[in-house]
Phi, psi and omega in degrees: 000176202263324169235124172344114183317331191278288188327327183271329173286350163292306185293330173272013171268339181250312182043275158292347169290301164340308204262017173262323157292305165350288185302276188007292180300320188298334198282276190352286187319307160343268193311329191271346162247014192264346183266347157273356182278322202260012159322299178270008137282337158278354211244304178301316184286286173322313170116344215269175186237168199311318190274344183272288179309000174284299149339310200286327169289333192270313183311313181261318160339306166302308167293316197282008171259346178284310169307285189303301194304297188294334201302254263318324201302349172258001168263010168326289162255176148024239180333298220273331185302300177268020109354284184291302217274302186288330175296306162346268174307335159303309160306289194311310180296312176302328172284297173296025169248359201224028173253324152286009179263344229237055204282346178246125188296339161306313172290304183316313198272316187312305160341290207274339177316315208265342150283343176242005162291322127359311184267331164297328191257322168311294226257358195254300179316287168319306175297304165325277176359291199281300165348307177286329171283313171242012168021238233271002180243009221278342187310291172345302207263322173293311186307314157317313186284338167259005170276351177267001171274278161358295238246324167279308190292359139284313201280001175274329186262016145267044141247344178280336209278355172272000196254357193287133157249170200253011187289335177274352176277148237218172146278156184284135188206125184262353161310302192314301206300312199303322194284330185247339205285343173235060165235052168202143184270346163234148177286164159233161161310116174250148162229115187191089200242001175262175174297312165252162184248170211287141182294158177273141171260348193227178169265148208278157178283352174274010146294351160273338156304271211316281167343291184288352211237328168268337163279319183293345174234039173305296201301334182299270162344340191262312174328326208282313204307284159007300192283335182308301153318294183325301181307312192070064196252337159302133150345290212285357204245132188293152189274087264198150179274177189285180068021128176282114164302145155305192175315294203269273187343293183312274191340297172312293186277001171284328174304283183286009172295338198264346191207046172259332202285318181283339159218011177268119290216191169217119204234012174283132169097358172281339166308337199271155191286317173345284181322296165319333191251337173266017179280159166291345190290324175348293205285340178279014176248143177294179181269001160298307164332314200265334183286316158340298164326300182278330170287305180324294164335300175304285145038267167305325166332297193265331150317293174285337153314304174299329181253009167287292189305316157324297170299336182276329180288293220315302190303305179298317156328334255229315197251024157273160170326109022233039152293304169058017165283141174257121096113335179260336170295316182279022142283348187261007163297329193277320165314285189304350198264298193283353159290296189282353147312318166301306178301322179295332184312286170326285186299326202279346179310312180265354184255017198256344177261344184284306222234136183305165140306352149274325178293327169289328184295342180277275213311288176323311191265339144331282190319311159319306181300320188305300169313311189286345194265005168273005197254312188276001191264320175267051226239017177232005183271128180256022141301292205281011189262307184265317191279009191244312172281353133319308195299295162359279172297342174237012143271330194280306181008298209239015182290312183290316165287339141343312195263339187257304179310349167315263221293010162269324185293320165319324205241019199016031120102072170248358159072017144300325171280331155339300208280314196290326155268354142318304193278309161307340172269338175272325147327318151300323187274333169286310179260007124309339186272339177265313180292331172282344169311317206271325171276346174274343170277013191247307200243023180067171213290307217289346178303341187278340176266313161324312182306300189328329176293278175348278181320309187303334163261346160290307189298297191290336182271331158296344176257352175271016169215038150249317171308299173316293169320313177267009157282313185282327179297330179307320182288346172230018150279321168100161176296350193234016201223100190292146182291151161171182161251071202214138176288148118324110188308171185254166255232149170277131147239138179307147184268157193278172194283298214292330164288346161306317175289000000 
């Protein structure tokens, strides 16, 4: 068969749990690419000038950097996982319904905090999850659950793009553009050269692009609901007895019943990054655990970095000297970055079940090196440019899930490393985008293929001493003995004939 009987029988025991995270991650995606396209109808409906609205976006990076360190702290159970997870999602459609209201830049950043806080507990929450479910199979099911970041974050901003209007445009100026595009994962055209911009006389049409966008993701919160009830987790839902496991499910759990007490790990309260960094077990773990950590972490850093500062440049670069496109073409860069992240998502699903997860990550970050150093060798072909960003985007595609189902199998899946590179990939993808910002605005645009070369052979020389690392940790945990932060259970003995008697 193409997936093991065991595996599909895993998956109809989760099923809807699966296909409820899955969405989730779609509202994320939803949120995190709809602000370069309608960048400059919120910069007109507020009235701010570029730097003020450059906040208002630096507001929800931060707080969704707030999200991810604490989310772990609502999966103690359930209940509170999905909870939190209907509360999220739920949120993200109220904001976009409450963003063409949003007539003051202080109200538009108050917003958007509260939207990327939201999007912090969806992405911490959703991953552990699925992680707690399919441990050692869990590669396969991340990779789908991050083609649905992809797959949203293409379709918002083709629902923003019939709705954009042209009252705010300008002459062209890529200073401007340079100042503000990277605190953003898709670029928009900026045209702009006052400082504020001209008042609106109508309301822009693109509160209805928000307004449709808020309706598309209704159904997600209500899927949450949905499971919520099945679970009999609601007030309103009556105490109905389980379900009859099938054939294959009974067969299944009578297998794992004689040898869950003895090697499943105890993972409550390991969600949280805190937690995770305050346990007490710390010191009686080798110092490879925590390096394990610390390399994974650089790792995504610098990984999620390449592909923040990329969606974010890739447009200024495209129409500065001595590239030089125009201005409606190189918009069409950012679409093409994020297709093919998507489409790579999409292809890593089999291959994440054929091929371990370090073979993929050496192949993905090689490919990155490769690409960026053809892109500075070619770096006046506005051909090899699209086809060098397409490339891009489907080596970075499947790095994060790769690196985090690696370093949860080193680390026999206590969902601390989970919490930790969440949080270090969002921490990377935030603050690169602001220091590559700061050097393209020093050394000019080509400087930006440079960083991009640079992160990219840093994330390969941290992941071949990550290899290393868990080479040396598998030897001094010993063969019988799981990395975790968890005791060893106490040893079984047979009872004596006179205590049997």
């Amino acid at each position: 068969m193409l997936i093991e009987e065991r595996i599909l029988t895993l998956f109809k025991r989760n099923c809807q749990h699966t296909l409820t995270y899955w969405s989730v991650f779609f509202s994320f995606g939803l949120s995190i690419a709809f602000l370069g396209p309608t960048i400059l109808d919120l910069k007109c409906q507020t009235g701010s000038t570029l730097q003020e609205i450059t906040w208002v976006f630096f507001s929800q990076q931060f707080c969704l950097l707030v999200g991810t360190s604490v989310g772990g702290v609502f999966r103690k159970t359930l209940l509170s996982a999905l909870t939190t997870l209907f509360l999220s999602t739920f949120i993200i459609s109220v904001v976009f319904a409450i963003i063409p209201f949003c007539y003051n830049v202080l109200l538009l950043a108050v917003a958007m905090a509260v939207s990327g806080l939201a999007m912090g507990f969806i992405d911490t929450i959703a991953n552990i999850q699925l992680v707690s479910i399919y441990k050692k199979d869990s590669a396969m099911f991340l990779q789908v659950l991050h083609f649905f970041i992809g797959l949203g974050a293409l379709i918002s901003p083709l629902i923003a793009d019939p709705f954009i209007s042209e009252h705010c445009l300008g002459a062209n100026s890529t200073e401007n553009a340079s100042v503000l595009l990277h605190h953003f994962r898709l670029a928009p055209v900026i045209h702009d050269t006052s400082p504020h911009s001209l008042p609106v006389q109508e309301k822009p049409s693109v509160s209805y692009a928000f307004w449709i966008m808020a309706l598309i993701n209704l159904p997600v919160p209500i899927a949450v609901l949905v499971l919520m009830y099945r679970e009999k987790l609601l007030p309103c839902c009556p105490n109905s007895p389980p379900r009859l496991l099938d054939k294959d499910e009974l067969e299944m759990e009578t297998q794992a019943s004689g040898t869950k007490e003895m090697h499943e790990p105890v993972t409550e309260g390991h969600g949280n990054l805190f937690s995770c960094c305050m346990n007490g077990n710390l010191s009686r773990l080798p110092v490879t655990f925590l390096g394990i950590h610390i390399l994974g972490g650089i790792v995504l850093f610098m990984s999620e970095g390449i592909m923040g500062v990329y969606a974010g440049f890739v447009y200024t670069y495209a129409v500065s000297p001595p590239m030089s496109l125009h201005a409606k073409m190189a918009a069409y860069l950012n679409c093409v970055f994020w297709a093919a992240i998507t489409a790579g998502r999409l292809v890593s699903i089999p291959l994440s079940y054929r091929l371990r997860p370090v073979y993929l990550l050496i192949v993905n970050l090689a490919g990155v090196i490769v690409i960026s150093l053809l892109l500075l060798v070619f770096y006046t072909n506005s051909l090899f440019l699209f086809v060098g960003t397409s490339l891009l985007g489907l080596f970075l595609s499947s790095v994060f899930p790769c690196l985090l189902a690696y370093t949860e199998d080193i680390l026999n899946y206590t969902g601390c490393a989970t919490s930790v590179l969440v949080a270090t990939a969002q921490m990377g993808e935030m603050s690169m985008q602001v220091l590559v910002g700061s050097v393209i605005q020093a050394k000019g645009s080509y400087s930006f293929l440079v960083c991009g070369m640079l992160l990219g052979c840093l994330a390969f020389i941290f992941l071949l001493f990550l290899v290393l690392c868990n080479h040396i940790h598998r030897k001094l945990a010993g063969p019988s003995k799981k990395a975790g932060m968890v005791e060893d259970p106490p040893p079984f003995t047979l009872p004596t004939p006179e205590k049997a008697g």
